[in-house]
C-alpha positions as CSV (number, residue, x, y, z in Angstrom):
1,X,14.3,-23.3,1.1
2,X,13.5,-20.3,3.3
3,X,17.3,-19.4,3.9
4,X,17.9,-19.4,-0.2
5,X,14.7,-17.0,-0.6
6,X,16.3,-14.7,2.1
7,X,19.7,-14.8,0.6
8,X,18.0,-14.3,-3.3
9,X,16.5,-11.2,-1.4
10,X,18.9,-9.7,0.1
11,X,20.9,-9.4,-2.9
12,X,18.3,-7.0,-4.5
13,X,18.5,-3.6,-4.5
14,X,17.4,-1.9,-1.3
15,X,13.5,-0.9,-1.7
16,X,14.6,2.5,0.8
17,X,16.1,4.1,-2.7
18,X,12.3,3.8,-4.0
19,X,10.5,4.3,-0.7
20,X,12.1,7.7,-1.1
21,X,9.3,9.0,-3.2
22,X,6.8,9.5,-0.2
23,X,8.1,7.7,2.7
24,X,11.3,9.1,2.7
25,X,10.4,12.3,2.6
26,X,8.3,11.5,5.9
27,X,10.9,9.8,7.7
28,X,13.1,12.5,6.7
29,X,10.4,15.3,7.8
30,X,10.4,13.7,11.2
31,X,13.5,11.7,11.1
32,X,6.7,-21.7,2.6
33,X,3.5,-22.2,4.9
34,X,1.0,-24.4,5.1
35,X,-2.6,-23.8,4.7
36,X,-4.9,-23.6,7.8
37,X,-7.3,-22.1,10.1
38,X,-8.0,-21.7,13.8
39,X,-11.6,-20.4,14.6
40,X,-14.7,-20.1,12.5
41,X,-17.3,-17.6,12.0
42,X,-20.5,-20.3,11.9
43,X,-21.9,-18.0,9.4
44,X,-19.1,-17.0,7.3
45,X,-17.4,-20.5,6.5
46,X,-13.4,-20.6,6.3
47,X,-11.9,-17.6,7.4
48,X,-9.6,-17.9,4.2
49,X,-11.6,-18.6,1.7
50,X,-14.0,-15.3,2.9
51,X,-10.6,-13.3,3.0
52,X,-9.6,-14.8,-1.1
53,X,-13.4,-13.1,-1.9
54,X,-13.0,-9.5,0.0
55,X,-11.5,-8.3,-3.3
56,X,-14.2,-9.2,-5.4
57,X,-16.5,-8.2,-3.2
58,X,-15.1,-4.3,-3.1
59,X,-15.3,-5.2,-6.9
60,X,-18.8,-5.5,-6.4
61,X,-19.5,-2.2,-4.4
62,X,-18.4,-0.5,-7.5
63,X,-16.7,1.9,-5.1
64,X,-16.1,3.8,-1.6
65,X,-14.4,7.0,-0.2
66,X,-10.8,5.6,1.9
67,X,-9.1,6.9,4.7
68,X,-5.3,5.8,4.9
69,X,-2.4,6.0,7.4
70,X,0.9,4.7,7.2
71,X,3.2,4.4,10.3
72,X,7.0,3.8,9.9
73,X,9.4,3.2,12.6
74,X,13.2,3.0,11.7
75,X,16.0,3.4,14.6
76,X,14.1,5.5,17.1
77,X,12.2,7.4,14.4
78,X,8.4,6.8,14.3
79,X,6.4,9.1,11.7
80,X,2.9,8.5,10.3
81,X,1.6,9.2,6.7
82,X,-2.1,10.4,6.3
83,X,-4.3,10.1,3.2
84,X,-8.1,10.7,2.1
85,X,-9.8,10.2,-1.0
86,X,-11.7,8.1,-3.3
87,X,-11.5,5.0,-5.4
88,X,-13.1,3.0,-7.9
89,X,-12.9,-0.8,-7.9
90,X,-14.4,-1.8,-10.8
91,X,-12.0,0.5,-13.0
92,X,-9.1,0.4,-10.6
93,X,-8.6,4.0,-10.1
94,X,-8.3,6.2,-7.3
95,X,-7.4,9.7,-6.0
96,X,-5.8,10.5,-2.6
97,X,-4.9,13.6,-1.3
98,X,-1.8,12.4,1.2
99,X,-0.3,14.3,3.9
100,X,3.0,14.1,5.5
101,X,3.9,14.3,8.9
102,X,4.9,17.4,11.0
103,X,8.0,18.5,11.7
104,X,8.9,18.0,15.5
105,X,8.2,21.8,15.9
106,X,4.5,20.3,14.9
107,X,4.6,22.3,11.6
108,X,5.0,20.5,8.1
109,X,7.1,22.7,5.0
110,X,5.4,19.7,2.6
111,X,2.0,20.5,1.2
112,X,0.0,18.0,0.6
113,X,0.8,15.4,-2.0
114,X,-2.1,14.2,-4.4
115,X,-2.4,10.8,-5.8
116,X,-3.7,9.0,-8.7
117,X,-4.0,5.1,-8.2
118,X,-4.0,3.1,-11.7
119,X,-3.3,-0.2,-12.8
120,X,0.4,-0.2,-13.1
121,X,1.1,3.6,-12.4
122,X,0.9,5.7,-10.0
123,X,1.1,9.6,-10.5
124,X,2.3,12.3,-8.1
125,X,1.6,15.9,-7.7
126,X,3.6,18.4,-5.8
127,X,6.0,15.8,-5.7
128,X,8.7,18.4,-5.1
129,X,12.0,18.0,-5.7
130,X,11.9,20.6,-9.0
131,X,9.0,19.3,-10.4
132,X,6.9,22.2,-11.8
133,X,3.6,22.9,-9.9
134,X,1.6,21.7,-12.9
135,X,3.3,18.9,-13.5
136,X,2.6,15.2,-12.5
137,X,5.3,12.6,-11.3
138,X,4.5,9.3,-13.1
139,X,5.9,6.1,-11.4
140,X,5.3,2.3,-13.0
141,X,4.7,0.2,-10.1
142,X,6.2,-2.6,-11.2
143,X,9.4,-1.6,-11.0
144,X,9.2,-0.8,-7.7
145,X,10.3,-3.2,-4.9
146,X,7.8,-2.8,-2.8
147,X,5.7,-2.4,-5.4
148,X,3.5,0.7,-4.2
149,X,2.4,-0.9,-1.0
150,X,4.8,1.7,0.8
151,X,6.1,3.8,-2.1
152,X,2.8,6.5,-2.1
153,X,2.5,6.4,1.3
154,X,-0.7,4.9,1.0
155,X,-1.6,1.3,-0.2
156,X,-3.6,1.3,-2.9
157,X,-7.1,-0.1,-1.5
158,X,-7.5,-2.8,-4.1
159,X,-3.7,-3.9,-3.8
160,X,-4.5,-4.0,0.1
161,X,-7.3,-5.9,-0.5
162,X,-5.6,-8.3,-3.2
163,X,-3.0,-9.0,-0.5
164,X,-5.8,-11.3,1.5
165,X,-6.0,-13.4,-2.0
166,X,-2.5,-15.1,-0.7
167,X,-4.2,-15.8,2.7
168,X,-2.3,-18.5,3.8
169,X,-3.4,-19.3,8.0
170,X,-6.8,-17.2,9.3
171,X,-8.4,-16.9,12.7
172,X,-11.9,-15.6,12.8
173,X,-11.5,-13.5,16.1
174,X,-14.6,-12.4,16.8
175,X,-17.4,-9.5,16.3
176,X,-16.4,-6.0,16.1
177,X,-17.4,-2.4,15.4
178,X,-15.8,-0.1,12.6
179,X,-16.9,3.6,12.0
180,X,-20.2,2.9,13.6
181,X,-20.6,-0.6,11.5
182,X,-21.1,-3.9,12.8
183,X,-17.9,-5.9,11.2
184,X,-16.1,-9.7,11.7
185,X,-12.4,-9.8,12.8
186,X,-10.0,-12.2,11.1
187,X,-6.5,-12.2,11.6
188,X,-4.0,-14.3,9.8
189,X,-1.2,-14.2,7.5
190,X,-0.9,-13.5,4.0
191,X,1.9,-14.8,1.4
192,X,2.1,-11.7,-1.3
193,X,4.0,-14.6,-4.0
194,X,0.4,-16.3,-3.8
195,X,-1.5,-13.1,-3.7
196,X,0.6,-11.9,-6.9
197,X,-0.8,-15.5,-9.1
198,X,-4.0,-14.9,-7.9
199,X,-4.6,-11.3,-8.5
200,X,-6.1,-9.3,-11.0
201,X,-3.8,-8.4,-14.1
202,X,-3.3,-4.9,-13.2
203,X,-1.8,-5.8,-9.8
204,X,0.1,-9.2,-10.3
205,X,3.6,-7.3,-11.6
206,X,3.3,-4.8,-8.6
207,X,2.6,-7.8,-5.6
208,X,5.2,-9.9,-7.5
209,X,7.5,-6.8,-7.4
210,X,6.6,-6.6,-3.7
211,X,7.0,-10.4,-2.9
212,X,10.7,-10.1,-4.2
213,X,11.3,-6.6,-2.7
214,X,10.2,-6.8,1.0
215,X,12.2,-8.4,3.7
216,X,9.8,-11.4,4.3
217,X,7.0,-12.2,1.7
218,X,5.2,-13.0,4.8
219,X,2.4,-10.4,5.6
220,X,0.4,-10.1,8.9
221,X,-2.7,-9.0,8.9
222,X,-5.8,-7.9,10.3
223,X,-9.6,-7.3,8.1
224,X,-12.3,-6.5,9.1
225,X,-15.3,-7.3,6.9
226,X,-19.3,-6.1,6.9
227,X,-22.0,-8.9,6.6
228,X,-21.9,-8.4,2.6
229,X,-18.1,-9.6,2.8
230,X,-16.7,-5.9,2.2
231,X,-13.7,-4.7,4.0
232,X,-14.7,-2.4,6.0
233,X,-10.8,-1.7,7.6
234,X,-7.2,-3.6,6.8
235,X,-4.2,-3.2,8.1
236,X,-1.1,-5.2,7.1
237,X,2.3,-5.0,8.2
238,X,5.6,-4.9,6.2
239,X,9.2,-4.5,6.4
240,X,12.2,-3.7,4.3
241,X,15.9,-3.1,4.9
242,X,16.9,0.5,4.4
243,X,19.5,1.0,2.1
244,X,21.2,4.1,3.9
245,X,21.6,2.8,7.5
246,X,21.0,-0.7,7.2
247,X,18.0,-0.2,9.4
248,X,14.6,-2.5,9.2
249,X,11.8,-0.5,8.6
250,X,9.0,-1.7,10.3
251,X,5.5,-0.4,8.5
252,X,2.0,-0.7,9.6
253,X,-0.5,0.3,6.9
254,X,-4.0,0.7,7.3
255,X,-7.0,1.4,4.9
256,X,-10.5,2.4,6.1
257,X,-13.3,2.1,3.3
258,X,-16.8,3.6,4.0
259,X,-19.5,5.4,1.6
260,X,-19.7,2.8,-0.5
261,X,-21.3,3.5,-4.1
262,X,-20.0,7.3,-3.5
263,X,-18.8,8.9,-6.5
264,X,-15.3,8.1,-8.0
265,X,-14.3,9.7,-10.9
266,X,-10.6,9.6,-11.5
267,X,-8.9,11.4,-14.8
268,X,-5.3,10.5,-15.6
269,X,-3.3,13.1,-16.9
270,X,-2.6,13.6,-20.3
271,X,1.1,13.1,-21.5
272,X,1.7,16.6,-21.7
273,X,0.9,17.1,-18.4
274,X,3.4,14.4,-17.1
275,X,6.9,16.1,-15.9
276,X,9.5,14.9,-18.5
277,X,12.9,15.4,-16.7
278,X,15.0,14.6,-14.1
279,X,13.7,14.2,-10.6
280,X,16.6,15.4,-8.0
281,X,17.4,13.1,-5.0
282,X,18.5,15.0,-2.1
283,X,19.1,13.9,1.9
284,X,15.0,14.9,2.4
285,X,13.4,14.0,-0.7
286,X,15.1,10.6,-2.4
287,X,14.3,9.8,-6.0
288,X,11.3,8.4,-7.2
289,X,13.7,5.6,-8.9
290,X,11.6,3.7,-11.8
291,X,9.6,6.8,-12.7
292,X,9.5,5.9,-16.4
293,X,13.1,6.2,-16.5
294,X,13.5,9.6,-16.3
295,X,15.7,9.2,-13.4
């Protein structure tokens, strides 16, 4: 059963020619399981049923300020990807204002990108790559193999927290501190075909998308959650064949959530404001293939 998933995957397109809309720009700048625990927190219960609830329970903040990083290795290229912003769980939108990595002279020619996170879209500003200054870059997620979890450069911090809903095997490791708060350390492994059934409507197509798109649908993991269940930090890791060398791309992604209740107003852009033509591909700044079609 595993070998025919692999081969079903590997015949679909390469997720590197969608990656391209963030992450290759940075890498460019620089270069069926089984249910189970191990250990349990006495006053938390199963580690995986805590881990299905961590969504709801960012649901149930309302909303936070995030920190992001992404960190991508390919070959014997290494860049990370930096973001900061704020998002609002209970309407599933969020701003980020992502920065790219430095050049190895330790100066970056990309200003910083911003992001609006919505359910089934994400938009891009100072995308580059022609797009007008006052134009936004719209992308449907769903049609994305990796379905935003690399794309952006950031993981969208309710998809990274929608991932733990296909918690398959958890280990509560022990107590920890994050940002000055007290926290509990799981560790385990996620299956994102699970996470996709059991997610919210605005993220099943995306973690579906994801689940056929990545190498493995296999995700591992580490949360960390407050004492009202909140995640307080995650970082999963993913990889994905790059289309151009052949490469795996091995990324780490990690969201930091703090402030919670703090103010999160996100506005979409109108249609006018969305860039209507064609966005160029070049050797530093691939296509943002599945923007609405306008590729």
């Amino acid at each position: 059963m595993v070998g025919r998933e692999r081969e079903r995957r590997g015949r679909k397109p390469g997720t590197a020619s969608v990656v391209g809309a963030v992450v290759g720009v940075g890498l460019a700048a620089t270069g069926c399981s089984g249910q189970g625990t191990a250990a349990q927190d006495p006053r938390s219960g199963d580690p995986v049923r805590v881990l299905h609830r961590a969504a709801d329970r960012l649901v149930a903040a309302g909303s936070s300020r995030a920190r992001t990083a992404m960190e991508m290795a390919s070959g014997g290229t290494r860049v990370t990807i930096r973001g900061e912003g704020v998002y609002d769980f209970r309407e599933r939108r969020g701003r980020l204002k992502v920065r790219l990595p430095q050049d190895p002279a330790g100066t970056s020619g990309h200003r910083p990108i911003t992001e609006l996170l919505a359910p089934g879209a994400l938009f891009m500003k100072n995308r580059g790559a022609g797009v007008p200054d006052d134009k936004w870059v719209r992308v449907a997620t769903a049609t994305l193999s990796d379905g935003n979890l690399v794309t952006g450069g950031a993981t969208d911090p309710l998809a990274a927290a929608e991932v733990l809903r296909g918690t398959r095997t958890a280990t509560y490791v022990g107590r920890a501190e994050v940002a000055g708060t007290a926290v509990r350390h799981y560790r385990g492994t996620a299956d994102l075909a699970r996470a996709a059934r059991e997610a919210s409507y605005g993220n099943r197509a995306a973690l579906s998308a994801a689940a056929e798109g990545f190498a493995t649908a296999e995700v591992p993991f580490d949360a960390y959650l407050d004492d009202a269940g909140r995640i307080r930090k995650v970082r999963h890791r993913f990889s994905f064949a790059n289309g151009r060398g052949g490469d795996t791309v091995a990324v780490a992604s990690t969201t930091l959530l703090y402030d919670f209740g703090a103010v999160a107003r996100v506005r979409l852009p109108e249609e006018d404001d969305i860039y209507a033509g064609k966005i160029a591909a070049g050797p530093e700044e691939a296509a943002g293939e599945g923007a609405d079609g306008k590729n």
